[in-house]
MITORNU-159880 format. One record per residue (C-alpha): residue number from 1; chain; y, z, x. Coordinates in nm, 4 decimals, always signed. Layout:
N
> nr/kette/py/pz/px
> NUM/A/Y/Z/X;
...
This chain:
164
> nr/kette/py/pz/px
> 1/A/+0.0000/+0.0000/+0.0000;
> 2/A/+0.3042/-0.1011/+0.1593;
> 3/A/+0.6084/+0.0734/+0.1486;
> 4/A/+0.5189/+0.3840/+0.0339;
> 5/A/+0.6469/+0.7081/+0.2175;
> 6/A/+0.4530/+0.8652/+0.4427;
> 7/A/+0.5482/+1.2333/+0.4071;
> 8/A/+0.6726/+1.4107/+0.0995;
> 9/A/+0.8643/+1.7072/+0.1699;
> 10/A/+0.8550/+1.9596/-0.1903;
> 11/A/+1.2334/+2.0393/-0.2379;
> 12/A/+1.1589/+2.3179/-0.4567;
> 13/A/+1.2952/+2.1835/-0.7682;
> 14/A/+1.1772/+2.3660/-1.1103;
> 15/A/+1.1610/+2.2434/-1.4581;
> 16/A/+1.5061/+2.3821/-1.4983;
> 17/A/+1.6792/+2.2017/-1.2229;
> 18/A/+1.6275/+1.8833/-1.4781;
> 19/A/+1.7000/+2.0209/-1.7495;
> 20/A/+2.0984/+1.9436/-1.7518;
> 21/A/+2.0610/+1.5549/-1.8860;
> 22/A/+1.7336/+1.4731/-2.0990;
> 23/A/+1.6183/+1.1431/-2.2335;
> 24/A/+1.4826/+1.1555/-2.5482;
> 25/A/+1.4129/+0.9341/-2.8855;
> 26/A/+1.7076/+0.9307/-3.1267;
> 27/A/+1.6033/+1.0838/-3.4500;
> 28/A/+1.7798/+0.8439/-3.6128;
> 29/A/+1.7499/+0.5395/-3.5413;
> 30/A/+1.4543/+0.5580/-3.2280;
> 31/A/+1.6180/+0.4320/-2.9583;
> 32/A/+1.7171/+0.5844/-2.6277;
> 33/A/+1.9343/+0.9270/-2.6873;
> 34/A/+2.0359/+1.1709/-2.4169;
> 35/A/+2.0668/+1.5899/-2.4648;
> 36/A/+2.3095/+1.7376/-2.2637;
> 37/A/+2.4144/+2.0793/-2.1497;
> 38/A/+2.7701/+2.1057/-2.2650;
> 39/A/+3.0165/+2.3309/-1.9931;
> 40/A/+3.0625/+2.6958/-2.1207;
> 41/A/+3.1869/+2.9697/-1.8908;
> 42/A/+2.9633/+3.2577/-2.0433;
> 43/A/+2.6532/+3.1133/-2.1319;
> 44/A/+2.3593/+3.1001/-1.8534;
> 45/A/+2.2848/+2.7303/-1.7642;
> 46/A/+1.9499/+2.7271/-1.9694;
> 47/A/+2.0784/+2.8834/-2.2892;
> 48/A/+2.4339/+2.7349/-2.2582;
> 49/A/+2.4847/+2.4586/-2.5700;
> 50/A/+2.3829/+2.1246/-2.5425;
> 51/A/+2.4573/+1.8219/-2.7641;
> 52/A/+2.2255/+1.4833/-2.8700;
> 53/A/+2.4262/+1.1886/-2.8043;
> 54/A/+2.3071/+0.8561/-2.9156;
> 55/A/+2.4797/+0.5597/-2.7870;
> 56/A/+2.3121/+0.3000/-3.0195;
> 57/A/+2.3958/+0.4622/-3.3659;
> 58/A/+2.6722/+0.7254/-3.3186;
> 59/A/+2.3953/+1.0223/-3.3860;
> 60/A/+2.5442/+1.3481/-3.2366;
> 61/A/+2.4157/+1.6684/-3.3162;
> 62/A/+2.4939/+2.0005/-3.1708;
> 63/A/+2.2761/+2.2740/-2.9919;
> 64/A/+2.4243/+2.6530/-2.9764;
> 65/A/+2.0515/+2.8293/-2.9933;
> 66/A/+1.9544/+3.1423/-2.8383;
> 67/A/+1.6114/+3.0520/-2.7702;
> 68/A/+1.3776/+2.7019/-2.6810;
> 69/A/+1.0942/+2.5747/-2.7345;
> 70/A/+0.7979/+2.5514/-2.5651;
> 71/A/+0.7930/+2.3478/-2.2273;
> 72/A/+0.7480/+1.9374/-2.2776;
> 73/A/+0.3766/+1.9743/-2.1140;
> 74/A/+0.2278/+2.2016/-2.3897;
> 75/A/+0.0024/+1.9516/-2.5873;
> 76/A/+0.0825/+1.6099/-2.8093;
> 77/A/+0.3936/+1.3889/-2.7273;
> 78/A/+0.6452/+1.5278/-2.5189;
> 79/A/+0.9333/+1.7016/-2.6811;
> 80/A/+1.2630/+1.8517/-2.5498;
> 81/A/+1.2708/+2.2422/-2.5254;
> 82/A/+1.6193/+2.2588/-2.7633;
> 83/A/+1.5809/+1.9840/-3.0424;
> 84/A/+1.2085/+1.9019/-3.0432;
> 85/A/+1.2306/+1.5507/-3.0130;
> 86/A/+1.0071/+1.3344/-2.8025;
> 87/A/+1.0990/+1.2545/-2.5022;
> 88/A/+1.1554/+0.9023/-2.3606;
> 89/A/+1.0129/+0.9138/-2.0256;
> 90/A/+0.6850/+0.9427/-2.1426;
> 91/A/+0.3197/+0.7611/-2.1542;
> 92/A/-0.0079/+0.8207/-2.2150;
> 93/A/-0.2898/+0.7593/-1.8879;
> 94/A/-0.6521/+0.7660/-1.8692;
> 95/A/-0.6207/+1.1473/-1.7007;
> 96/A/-0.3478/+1.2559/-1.9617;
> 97/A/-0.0231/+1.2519/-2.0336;
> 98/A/+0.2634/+1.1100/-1.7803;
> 99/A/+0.6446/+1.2725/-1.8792;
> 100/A/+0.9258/+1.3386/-1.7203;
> 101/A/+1.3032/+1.4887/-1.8398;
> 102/A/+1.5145/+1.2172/-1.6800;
> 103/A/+1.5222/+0.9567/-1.3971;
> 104/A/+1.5734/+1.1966/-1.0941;
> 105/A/+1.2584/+1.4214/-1.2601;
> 106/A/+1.0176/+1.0695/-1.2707;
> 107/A/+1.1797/+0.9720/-0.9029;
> 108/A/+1.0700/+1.3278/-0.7842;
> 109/A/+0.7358/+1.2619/-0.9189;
> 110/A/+0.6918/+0.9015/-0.7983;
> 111/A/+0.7770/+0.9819/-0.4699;
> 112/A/+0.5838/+1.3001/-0.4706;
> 113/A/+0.2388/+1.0460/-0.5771;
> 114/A/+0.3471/+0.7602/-0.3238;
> 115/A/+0.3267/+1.0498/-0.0756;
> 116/A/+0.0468/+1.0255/+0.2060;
> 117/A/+0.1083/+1.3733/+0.3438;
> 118/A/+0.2558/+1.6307/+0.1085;
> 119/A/+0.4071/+1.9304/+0.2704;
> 120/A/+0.5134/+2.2381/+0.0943;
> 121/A/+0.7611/+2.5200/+0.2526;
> 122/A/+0.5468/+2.7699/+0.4617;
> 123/A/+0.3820/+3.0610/+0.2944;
> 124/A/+0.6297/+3.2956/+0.4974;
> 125/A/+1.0046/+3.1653/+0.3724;
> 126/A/+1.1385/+3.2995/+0.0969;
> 127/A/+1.2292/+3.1168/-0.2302;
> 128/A/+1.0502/+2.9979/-0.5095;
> 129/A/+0.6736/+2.9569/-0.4554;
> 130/A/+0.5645/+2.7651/-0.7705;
> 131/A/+0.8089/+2.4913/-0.7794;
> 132/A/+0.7696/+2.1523/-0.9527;
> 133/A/+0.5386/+1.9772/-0.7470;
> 134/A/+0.3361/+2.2747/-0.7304;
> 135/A/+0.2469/+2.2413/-1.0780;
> 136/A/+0.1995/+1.8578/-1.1644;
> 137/A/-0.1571/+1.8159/-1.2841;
> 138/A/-0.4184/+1.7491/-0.9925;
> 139/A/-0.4685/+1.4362/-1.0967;
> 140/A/-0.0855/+1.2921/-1.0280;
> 141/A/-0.1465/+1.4262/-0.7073;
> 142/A/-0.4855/+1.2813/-0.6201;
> 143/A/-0.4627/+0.9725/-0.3915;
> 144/A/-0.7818/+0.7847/-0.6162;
> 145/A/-0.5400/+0.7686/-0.8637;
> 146/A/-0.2056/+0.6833/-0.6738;
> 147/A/-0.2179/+0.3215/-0.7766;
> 148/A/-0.2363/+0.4012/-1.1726;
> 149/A/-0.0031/+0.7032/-1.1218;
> 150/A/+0.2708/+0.4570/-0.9641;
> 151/A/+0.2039/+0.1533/-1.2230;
> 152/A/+0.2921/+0.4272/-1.5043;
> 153/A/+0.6096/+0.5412/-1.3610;
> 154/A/+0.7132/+0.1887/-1.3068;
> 155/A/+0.6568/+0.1370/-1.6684;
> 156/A/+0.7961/+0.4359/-1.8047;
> 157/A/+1.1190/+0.3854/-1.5545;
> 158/A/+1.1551/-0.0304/-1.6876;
> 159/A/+1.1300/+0.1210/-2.0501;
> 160/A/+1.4538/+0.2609/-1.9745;
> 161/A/+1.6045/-0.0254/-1.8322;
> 162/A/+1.5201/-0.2460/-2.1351;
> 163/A/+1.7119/-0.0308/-2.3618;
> 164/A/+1.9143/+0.0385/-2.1756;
């Protein structure tokens, strides 16, 4: 495979590093629709409001919540922890289920599969131990299925790009 990295360095991210900008299906009218954490000086970044902006039909909807859902991984299609709706960057595989909360989330995990040596931060330095990458299903990891792994996020990423 040419091209691919050779080394993969695990930056730490967590799930709530991506969780500022979120692709998701309109509710309206199903086409591409974005969630975003709106700027307030009291709230902490994961419970501070977010709005549902939909370019194509005007949709916006407003999220002042105290608490979220259930993580996007948790069984079925994909949803967004504040208003439940699927999420865009997502597609079904042979192992399971491929999804992702924006483009930086499915570059993190493309480059994390393209990978030939994966290194994580030694055992010794402080900072978060399960991170991201630490928790992607064994078999995005697993070089048999590198091929399949990178023809899905190539698919999921043009999917954008067509509506976009």
């Amino acid at each position: 495979m040419s091209g691919s990295p050779v080394r993969f360095r695990d930056p730490r991210s967590t799930e709530y590093d991506f969780l500022d900008s979120i692709l998701v299906h309109c509710p309206r009218c199903d086409r591409v629709a974005r969630v975003e954490r709106q700027p307030h000086p009291e709230a902490r970044p994961l419970f501070a409001p977010r709005r549902l902006v939909c370019r194509s039909c005007g949709l916006s909807r407003t999220w002042e919540g105290r608490g979220i859902g259930p993580w996007a991984g948790s069984g079925g299609p994909a949803e967004d922890p504040y208003f439940r709706t699927r999420l865009w960057l997502q597609r079904e595989t042979r192992h399971g289920r491929l999804w992702a909360y924006d483009l930086r989330h499915l570059d993190l995990i493309r480059r994390c599969a393209a990978a030939d040596l994966r290194e994580r931060a030694p055992w010794y330095d402080t900072g978060q131990k399960m991170t991201l990458v630490a928790r992607l299903p064994v078999w995005i990891k697993s070089a048999k299925n590198r091929d399949e792994v990178l023809r899905t996020v190539d698919r999921i990423r043009k999917s954008v790009l067509t509506q976009g």
